[in-house]
Legacy VTK file of the C-alpha trace (Angstrom):
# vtk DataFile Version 3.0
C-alpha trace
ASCII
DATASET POLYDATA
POINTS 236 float
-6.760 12.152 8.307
-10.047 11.255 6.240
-8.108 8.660 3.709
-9.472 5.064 2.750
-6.947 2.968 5.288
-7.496 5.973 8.198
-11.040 5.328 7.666
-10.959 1.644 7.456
-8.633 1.457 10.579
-11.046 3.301 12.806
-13.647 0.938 11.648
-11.703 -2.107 12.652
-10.608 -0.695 15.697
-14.556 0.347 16.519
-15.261 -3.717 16.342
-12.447 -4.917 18.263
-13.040 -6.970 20.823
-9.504 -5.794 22.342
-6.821 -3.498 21.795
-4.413 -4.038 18.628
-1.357 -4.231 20.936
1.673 -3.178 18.414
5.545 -3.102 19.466
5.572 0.329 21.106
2.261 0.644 21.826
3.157 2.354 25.344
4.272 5.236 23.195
1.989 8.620 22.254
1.919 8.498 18.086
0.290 10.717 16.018
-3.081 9.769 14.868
-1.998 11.117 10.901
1.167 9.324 10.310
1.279 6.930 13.490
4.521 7.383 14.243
5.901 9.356 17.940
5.523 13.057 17.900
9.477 13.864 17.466
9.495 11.809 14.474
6.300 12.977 12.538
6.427 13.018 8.667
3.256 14.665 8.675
5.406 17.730 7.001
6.612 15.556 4.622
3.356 13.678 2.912
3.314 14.464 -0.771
-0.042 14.568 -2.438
0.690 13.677 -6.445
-1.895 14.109 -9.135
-2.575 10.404 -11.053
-4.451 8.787 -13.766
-4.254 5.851 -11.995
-6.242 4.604 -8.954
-5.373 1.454 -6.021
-7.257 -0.952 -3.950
-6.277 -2.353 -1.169
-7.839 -5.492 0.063
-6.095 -5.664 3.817
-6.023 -8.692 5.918
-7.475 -8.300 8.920
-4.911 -6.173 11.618
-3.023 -4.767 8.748
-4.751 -1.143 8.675
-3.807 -1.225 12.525
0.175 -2.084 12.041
2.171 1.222 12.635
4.619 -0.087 9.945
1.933 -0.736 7.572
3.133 1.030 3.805
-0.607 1.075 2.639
-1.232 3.734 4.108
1.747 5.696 2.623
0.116 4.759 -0.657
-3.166 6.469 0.715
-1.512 9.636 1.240
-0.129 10.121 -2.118
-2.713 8.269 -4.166
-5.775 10.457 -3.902
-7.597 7.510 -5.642
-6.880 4.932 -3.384
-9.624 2.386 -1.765
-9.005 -0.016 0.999
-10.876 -2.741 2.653
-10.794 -5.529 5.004
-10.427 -9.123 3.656
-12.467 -11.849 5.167
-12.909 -15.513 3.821
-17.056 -15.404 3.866
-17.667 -11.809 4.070
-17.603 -9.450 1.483
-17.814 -5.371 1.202
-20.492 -4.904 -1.336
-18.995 -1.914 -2.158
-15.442 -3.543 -3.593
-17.512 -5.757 -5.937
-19.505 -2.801 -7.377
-16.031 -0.665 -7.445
-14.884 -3.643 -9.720
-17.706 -3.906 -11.723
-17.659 0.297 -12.577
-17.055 1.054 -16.201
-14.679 4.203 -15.615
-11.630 1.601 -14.510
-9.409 -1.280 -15.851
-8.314 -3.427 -12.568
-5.994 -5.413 -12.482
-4.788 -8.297 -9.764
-1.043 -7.797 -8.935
0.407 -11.063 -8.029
2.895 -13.493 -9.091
1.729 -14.960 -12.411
3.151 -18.369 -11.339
0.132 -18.946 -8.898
-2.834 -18.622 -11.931
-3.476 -20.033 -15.205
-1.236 -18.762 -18.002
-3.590 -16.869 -19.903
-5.013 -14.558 -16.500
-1.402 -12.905 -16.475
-0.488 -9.741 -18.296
2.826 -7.882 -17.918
2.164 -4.417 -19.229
-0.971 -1.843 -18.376
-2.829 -1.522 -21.590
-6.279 0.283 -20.562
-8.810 1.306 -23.157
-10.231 4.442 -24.057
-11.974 6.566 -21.826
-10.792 4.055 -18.713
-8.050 4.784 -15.760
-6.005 1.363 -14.156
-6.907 0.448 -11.147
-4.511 -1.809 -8.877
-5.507 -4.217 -6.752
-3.105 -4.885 -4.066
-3.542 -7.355 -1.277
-1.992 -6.114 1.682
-1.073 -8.987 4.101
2.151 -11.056 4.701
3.354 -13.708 1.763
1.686 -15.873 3.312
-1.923 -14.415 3.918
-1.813 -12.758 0.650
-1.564 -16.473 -1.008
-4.334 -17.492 1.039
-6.300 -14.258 -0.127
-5.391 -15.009 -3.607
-6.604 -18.717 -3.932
-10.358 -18.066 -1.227
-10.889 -14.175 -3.298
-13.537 -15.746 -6.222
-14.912 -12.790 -7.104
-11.001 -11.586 -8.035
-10.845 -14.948 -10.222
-12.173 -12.478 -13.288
-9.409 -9.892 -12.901
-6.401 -9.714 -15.263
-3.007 -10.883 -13.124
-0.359 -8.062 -13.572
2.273 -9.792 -12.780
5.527 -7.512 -11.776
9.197 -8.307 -12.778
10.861 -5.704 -10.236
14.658 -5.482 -10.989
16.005 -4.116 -7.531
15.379 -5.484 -4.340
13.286 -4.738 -1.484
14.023 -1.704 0.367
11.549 -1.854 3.088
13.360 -1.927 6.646
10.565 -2.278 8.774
9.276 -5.725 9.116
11.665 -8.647 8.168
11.422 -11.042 5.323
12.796 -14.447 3.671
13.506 -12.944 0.397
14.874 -9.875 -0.433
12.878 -10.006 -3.730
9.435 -9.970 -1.939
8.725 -6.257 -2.151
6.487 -4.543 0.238
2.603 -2.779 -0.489
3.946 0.697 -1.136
7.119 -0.668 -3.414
5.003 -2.866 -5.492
2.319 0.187 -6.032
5.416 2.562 -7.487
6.311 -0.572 -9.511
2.686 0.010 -10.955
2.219 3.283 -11.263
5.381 3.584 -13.221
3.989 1.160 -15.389
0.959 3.077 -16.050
3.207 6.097 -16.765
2.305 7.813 -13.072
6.685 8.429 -13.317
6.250 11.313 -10.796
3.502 9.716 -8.344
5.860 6.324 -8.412
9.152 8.328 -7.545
7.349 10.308 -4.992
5.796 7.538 -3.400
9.208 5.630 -3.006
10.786 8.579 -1.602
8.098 8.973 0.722
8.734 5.322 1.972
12.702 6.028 2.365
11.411 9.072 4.384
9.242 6.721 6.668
11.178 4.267 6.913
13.923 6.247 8.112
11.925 8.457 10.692
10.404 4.772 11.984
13.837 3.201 12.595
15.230 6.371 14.203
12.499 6.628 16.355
13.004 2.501 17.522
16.572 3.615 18.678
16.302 6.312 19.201
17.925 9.044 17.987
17.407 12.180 15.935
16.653 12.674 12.452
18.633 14.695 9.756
16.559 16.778 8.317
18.720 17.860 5.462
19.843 14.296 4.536
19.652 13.019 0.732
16.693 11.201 1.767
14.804 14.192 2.591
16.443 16.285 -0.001
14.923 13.728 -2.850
11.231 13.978 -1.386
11.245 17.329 -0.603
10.894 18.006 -4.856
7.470 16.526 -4.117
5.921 18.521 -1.476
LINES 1 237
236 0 1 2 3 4 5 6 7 8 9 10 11 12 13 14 15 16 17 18 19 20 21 22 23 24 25 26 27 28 29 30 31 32 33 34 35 36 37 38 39 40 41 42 43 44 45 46 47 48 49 50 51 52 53 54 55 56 57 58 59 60 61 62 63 64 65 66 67 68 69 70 71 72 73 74 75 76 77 78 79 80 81 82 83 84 85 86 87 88 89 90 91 92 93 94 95 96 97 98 99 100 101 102 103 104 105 106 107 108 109 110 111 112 113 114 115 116 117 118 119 120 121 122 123 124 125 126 127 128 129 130 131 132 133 134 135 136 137 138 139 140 141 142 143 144 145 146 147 148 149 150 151 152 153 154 155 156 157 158 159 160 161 162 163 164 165 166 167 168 169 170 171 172 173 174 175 176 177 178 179 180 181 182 183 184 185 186 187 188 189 190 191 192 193 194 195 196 197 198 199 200 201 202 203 204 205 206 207 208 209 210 211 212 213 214 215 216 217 218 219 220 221 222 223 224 225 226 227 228 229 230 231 232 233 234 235
């Protein structure tokens, strides 16, 4: 796997100071889709041509969490960037992929947490530019933090999402029902940006996951031939 979070997650584990213990850590997983052998989805990824392009700015173990969903995004996104957020350290090369001409970016986050005229609710992107995305992959409550200490964001339009179903990520638990996981919110965008296909493929690739993930927590075996399967398999 040679995609922006693979690549970013062998960096961080090349500087860690000790192992990134996850639940299940005892058990073999495959180095492509991190889950246990008998569960793969390598079969399964779908790789969906876009105009539109995400960044992921990931707080600091989340490129190592099996149950991260950025990476999903990085499998069907071919335009997808990641890198690790610290406080007083920044990637020169997120900066300059900000600054380049060819893309629109945009900050998704709540609008309530900025200044009224930062937020925008539709993607309008001018001529002869593509959207670009920039999601902050982290819990609520680190991606707040990596909101209000991210200056050199403070420039960036705020898309700010009004998502009309509720979260159906089953992997890590929540609060709220309404706070939507990476890979959810990144459909909710490229729909927006009229990427229809990549945003249904991409949510059917995260029912897929999710359901190979639980099922191999149990465990117990997986039905191929399900309507979960069925719907992502127009993708592949």
């Amino acid at each position: 796997m040679s995609h922006a979070v693979a690549r970013l997650r062998a960096s961080r584990l090349a500087t860690s100071k000790k192992p990134f213990l996850a639940r299940g850590c005892r058990a073999l997983r495959c180095q492509d889709c991190r889950l246990v052998p008998s569960h793969c989805v390598c079969a399964w990824r779908p790789r969906i041509a876009a105009q539109s392009a995400v960044c992921l700015l990931m707080h600091d173990v989340e490129a190592l969490k099996p149950s991260n969903t950025g990476w999903l995004i990085a499998d069907v996104v071919a335009d997808t960037s990641a890198f690790g957020w610290l406080r007083t350290v920044v990637d020169p090369a997120l900066p300059a992929l900000l600054g380049d001409p060819q893309w629109q970016p945009y900050l998704v986050f709540p609008g309530e947490y900025t200044a009224p005229e930062r937020v925008v609710s539709e993607v309008a992107v001018a001529p002869g530019k593509r959207p670009l995305f920039v999601l902050l992959d982290a819990t609520w409550s680190e991606a707040r933090k990596m909101f209000r200490k991210s200056p050199y964001l403070d420039s960036l339009p705020v898309l700010s999402l009004q998502p009309e179903q509720l979260s159906r990520y089953r992997l890590r638990r929540s609060k709220r029902d309404d706070h939507l996981c990476t890979a959810e919110v990144a459909a909710l965008c490229l729909e927006l940006a009229g990427d229809q296909r990549a945003a249904d493929g991409l949510n059917a690739y995260l029912d897929v996951f999710s359901e190979h993930y639980l099922a191999a927590k149990a465990p117990r075996a997986i039905d191929l031939d399900d309507e979960l399967h069925r719907r992502l398999q127009a993708f592949l």
